[in-house]
N, C-alpha and C positions, 0 to 999 in steps of 0.2 A: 867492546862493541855494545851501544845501548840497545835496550832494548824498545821495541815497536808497540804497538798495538797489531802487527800486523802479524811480527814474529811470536806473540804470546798466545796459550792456547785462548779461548773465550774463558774458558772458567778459569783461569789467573787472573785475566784484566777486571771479569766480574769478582772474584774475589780481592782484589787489591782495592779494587773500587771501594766493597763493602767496608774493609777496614778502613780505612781513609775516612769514612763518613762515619764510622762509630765512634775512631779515635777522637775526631770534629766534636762530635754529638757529646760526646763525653765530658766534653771540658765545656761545650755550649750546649747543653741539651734543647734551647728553642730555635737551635741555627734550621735555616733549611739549605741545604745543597744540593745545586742542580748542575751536571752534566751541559757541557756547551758541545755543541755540532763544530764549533771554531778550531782549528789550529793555526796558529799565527808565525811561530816557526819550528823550534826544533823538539819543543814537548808531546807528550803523549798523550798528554790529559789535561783538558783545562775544565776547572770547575769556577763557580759563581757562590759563592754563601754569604748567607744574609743572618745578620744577627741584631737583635736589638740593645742596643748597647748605645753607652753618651762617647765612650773612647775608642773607635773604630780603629786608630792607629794601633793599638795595644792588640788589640781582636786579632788582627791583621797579623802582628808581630809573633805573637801567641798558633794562630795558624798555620803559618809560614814555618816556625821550628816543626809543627807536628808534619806537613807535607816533605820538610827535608829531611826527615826520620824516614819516611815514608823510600824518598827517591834513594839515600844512602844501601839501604837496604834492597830494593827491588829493580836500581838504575833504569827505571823508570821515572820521568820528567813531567811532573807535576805542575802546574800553576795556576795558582789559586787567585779568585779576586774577592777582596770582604768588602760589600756594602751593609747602608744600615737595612734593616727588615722593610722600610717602607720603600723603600724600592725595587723590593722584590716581586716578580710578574706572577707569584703562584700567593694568591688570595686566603688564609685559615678559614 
């Protein structure tokens, strides 16, 4: 059985959160990561990161392993989307 957002305490889903975005930050430390209100179908979590980078494919690819670490581990259904930084809605 996977697991919800609904079935997990708040402080799991806040803490899985956090790792997720350190793991991120780690390998991209000028990414930003923002939380979507969306669910589209059977994930638990969609996130938006933006990174400034010329090979977004890579980024993207690069991400995608660290979110499937992430799901293997907590079956928890992750899905990430990598745009470039200048599309990002949250201004430095």
């Amino acid at each position: 059985m996977r697991a919800t957002v609904e079935s997990l305490p708040l402080k799991n889903f806040e803490q899985i959160l956090k790792e997720i975005v350190d793991a991120i930050k780690k390998r991209f430390p000028e990414a930003i990561v923002l939380l979507k209100d969306e669910i589209y179908e059977d994930e638990d979590l969609n996130l938006d990161i933006f990174v400034e980078s010329e090979d977004i494919l890579s980024v993207d690819e690069e991400i995608s392993h660290v979110v499937f670490d992430f799901t293997k581990e907590t079956d928890f259904l992750i899905l990430p989307t990598v745009a470039p930084m200048e599309s990002c809605p949250v201004k430095r």
